[in-house]
C-alpha positions in Angstrom: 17.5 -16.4 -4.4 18.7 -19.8 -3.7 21.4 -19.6 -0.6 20.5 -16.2 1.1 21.3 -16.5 4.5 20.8 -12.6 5.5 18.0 -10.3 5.1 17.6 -7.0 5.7 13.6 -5.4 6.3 13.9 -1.8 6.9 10.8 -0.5 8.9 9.6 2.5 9.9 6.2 1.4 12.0 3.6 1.8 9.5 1.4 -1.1 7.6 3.3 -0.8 5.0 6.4 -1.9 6.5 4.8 -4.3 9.1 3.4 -6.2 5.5 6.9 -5.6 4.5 8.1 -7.4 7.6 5.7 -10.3 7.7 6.7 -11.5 3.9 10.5 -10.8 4.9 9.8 -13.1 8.2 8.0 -15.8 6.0 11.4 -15.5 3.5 13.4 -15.8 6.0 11.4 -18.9 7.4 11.4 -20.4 4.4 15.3 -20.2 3.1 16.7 -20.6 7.1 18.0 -16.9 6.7 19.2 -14.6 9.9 16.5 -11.6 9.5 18.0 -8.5 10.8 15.6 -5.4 11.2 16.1 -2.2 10.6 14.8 1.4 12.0 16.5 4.8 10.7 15.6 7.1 13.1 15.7 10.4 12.1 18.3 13.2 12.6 15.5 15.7 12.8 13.7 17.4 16.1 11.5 14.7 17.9 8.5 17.3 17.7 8.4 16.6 13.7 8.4 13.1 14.1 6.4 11.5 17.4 4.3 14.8 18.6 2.6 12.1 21.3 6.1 11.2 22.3 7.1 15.0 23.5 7.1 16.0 27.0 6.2 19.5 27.3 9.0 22.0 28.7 11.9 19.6 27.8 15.1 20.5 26.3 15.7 19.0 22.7 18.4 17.1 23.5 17.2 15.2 26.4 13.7 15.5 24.6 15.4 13.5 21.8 17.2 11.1 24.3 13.6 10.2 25.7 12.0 10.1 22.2 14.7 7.8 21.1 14.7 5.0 24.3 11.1 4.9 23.5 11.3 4.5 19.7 14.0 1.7 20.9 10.8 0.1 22.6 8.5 0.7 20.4 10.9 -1.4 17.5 11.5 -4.3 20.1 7.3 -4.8 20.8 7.1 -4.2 16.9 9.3 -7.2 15.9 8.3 -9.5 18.8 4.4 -8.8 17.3 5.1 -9.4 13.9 8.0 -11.8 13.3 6.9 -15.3 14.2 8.8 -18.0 16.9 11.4 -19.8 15.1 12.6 -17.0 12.6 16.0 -16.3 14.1 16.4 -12.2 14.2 18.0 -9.2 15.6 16.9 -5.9 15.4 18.8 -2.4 15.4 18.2 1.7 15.4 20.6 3.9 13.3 20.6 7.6 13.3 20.7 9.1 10.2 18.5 12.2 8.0 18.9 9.9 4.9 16.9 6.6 5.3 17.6 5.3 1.9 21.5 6.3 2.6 21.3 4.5 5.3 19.4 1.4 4.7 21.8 0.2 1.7 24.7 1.3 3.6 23.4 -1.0 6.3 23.3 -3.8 4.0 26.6 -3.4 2.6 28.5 -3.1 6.1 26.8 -6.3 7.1 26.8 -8.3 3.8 22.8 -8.7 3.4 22.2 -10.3 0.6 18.7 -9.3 0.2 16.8 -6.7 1.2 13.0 -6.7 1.8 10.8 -3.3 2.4 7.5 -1.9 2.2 6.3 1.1 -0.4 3.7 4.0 0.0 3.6 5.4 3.4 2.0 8.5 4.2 2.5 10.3 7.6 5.1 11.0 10.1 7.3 8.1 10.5 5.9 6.4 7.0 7.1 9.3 5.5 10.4 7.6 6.0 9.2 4.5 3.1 7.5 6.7 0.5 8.0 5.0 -2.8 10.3 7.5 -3.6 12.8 5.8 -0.8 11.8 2.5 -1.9 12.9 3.2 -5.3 16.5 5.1 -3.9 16.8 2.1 -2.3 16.7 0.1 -5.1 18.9 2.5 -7.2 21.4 1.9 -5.0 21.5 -1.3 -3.4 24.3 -3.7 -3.4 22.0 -6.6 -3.4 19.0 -7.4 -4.8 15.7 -6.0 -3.1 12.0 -7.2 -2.9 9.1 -4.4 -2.8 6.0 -5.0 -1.0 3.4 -2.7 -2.0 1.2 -1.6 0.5 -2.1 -2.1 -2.5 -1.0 -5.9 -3.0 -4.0 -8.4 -3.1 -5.0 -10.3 0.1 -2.8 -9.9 3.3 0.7 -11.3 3.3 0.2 -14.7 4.7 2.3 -15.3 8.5 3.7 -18.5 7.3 5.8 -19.7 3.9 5.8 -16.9 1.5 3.6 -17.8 -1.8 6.1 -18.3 -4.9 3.5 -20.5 -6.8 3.4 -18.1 -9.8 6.5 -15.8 -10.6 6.6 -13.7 -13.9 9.9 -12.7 -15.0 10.2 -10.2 -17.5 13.0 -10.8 -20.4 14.3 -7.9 -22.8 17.3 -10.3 -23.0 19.7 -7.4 -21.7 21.8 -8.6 -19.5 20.2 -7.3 -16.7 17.2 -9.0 -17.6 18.9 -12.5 -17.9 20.5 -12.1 -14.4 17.0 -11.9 -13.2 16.0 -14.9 -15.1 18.6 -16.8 -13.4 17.4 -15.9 -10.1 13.8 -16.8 -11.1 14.7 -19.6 -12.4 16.2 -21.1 -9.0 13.5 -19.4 -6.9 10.9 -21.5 -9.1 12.8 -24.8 -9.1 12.7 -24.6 -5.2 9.3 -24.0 -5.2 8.1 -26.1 -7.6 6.8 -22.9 -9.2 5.0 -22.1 -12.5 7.5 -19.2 -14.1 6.3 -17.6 -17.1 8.7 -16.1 -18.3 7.4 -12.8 -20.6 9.3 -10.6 -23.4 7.4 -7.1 -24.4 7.5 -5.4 -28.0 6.4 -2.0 -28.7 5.5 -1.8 -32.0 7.0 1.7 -33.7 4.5 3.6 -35.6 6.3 3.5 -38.7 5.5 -0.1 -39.3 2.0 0.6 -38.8 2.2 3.7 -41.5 4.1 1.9 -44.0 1.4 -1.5 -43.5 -1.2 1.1 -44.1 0.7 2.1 -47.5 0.9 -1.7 -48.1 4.3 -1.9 -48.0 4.4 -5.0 -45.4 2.1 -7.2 -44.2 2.1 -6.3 -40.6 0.7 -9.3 -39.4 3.1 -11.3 -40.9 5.9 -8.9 -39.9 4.4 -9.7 -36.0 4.4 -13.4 -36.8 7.7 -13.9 -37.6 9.3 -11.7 -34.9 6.9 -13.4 -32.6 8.3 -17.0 -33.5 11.7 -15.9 -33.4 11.4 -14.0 -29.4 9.2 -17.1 -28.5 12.4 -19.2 -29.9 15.0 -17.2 -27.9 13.1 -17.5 -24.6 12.6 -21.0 -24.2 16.2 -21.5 -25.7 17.2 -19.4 -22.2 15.8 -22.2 -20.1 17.9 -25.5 -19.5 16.1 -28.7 -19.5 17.4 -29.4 -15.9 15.1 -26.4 -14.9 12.0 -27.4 -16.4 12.5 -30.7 -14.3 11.6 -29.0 -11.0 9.5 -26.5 -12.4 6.6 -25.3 -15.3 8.0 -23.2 -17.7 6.1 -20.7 -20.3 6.9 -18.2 -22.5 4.9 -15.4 -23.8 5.2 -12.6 -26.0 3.1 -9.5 -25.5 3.0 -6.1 -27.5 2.8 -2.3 -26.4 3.8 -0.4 -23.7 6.1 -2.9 -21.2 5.0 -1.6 -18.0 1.8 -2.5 -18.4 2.1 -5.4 -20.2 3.9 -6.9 -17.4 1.2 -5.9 -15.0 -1.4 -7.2 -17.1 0.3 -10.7 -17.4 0.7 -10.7 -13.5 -2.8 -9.8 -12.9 -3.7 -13.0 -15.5 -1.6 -15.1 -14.0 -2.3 -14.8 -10.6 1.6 -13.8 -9.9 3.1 -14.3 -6.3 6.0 -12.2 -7.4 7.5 -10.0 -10.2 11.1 -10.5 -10.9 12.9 -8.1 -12.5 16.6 -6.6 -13.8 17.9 -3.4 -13.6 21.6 -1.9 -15.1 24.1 -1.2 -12.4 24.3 1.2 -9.7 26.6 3.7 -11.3 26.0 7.4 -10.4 23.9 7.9 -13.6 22.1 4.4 -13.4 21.2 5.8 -9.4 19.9 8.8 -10.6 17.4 7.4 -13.0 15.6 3.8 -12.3 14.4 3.7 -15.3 10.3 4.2 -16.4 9.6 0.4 -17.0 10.7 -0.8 -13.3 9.2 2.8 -11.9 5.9 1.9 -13.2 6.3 -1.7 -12.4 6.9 -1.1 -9.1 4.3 1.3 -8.2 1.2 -0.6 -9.9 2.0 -4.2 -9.2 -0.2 -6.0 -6.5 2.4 -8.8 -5.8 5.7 -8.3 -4.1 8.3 -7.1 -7.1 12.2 -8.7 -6.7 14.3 -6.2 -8.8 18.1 -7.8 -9.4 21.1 -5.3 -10.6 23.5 -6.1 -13.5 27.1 -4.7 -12.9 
């Protein structure tokens, strides 16, 4: 994360996306980044969108001109109220039906080099951030992108964001190690503990054949233990572990929840995470691990793409 200088927080007016825009404001803060905020509005009748916004016996379009210049209002108060004196930021309105569509689109056109939004809405205009958008957004993305979830522990604090504690999970794909890189840098500048965590599922067939007595399982676990415990900490430069505490664990079972069970020990500030490419098939399917990641984690979750 080291050297972003743009950041792009989509928001649509709910809590979830004012949490979104407080940790993008503290990020911003923190790295001396431009933070440039963003509001889709949609290509859909007012009515179905800001009912208390609809004057009765107007035409749509001029209903829609008034429900937009006061939507326009409603972001500028919105940004003044949450992002903090001395974050340098602009804000703009789009129209478009297709929020995710447009929120990487916006990114790409004006070279945002991360991308910081909320999750789980619920009504009218938070409709617009469901986690399903979240995750299209992170699909497709041409930069990485850090989910707030609405359910994350404590508020998200107004001033430098928390990176005391980041977990970075390893399946040493590719993916996975372009995440570590990042994690790595983010720690060093914080002066961060980074645990860095690799997840085996265990197939069944080694458990049938140690109840056979075929293998000793636990020796079997031992020794593949050793060896992923080996790889990790062979991933990690001595320069790194100058400016910041490394550890390495191995955990068993289902990775998902592994990784959430690690953060939850560990007190995590943030997740980081890889994910393959952003071809058309890679878009269509995110992948269970980072889906389930990303909707049961209580810390912000960074998730990094691999070309």
């Amino acid at each position: 994360m080291t050297g972003y200088t743009r950041i792009l927080c989509p928001i649509d007016f709910s809590e979830p996306s004012r949490r979104a825009l407080r940790y993008a404001s503290a990020t911003a803060r923190w790295y001396g980044a431009k933070l440039i905020v963003l509001h889709v509005f949609p290509e859909v009748p007012a009515v179905d969108i800001i009912p208390s916004l609809v004057v009765a016996g107007s035409a749509p379009n001029a209903r829609r001109a008034r429900d937009r210049e006061r939507t326009a209002e409603m972001l500028e108060r919105f940004v003044h109220d949450v992002v903090p004196h001395g974050v340098d930021v602009e804000w703009r309105m789009e129209d478009e039906a297709d929020a995710a569509l447009e929120i990487a689109r916006d990114a790409a056109e004006y070279q945002s080099e991360l991308i910081v939004m909320g999750t789980h809405g619920r009504t009218g205009y938070e409709r617009l951030l469901l986690g399903s958008t979240a995750e299209t957004v992170v699909r497709g993305a041409p930069c990485p992108v850090v989910v707030v979830p609405s359910h994350a522990d404590g508020a998200i604090p107004p001033g430098d964001p928390e990176f005391d504690s980041v977990l970075c999970a390893v399946d040493f794909s590719e993916c996975s190690l372009e995440a570590l890189a990042a994690a790595m840098l983010l720690a060093e500048d914080a002066d961060a503990l980074l645990t860095l965590l690799n997840v085996v599922d265990v197939p069944p067939e080694l458990h049938a054949r140690a109840s056979l007595g075929e293998i000793d399982i636990n020796a079997v676990r031992a020794a593949d233990t050793a060896s992923r415990l080996r790889h990790l900490r062979q991933l990690v430069p001595d320069s790194a572990r100058v400016y910041c505490h490394v550890e390495t664990m191995v955990g068993e079972g289902k990775a998902s929840r592994e990784i959430l069970r690690i953060a939850a020990e560990r007190r995590s500030d943030l997740i980081v995470m890889g994910v393959k490419g952003r071809s058309a098939l890679s878009r269509l399917v995110l992948g269970s691990t980072t889906h389930d990641v990303l909707r049961g984690s209580t810390c912000p979750v960074l998730i990094l793409h691999k070309e």
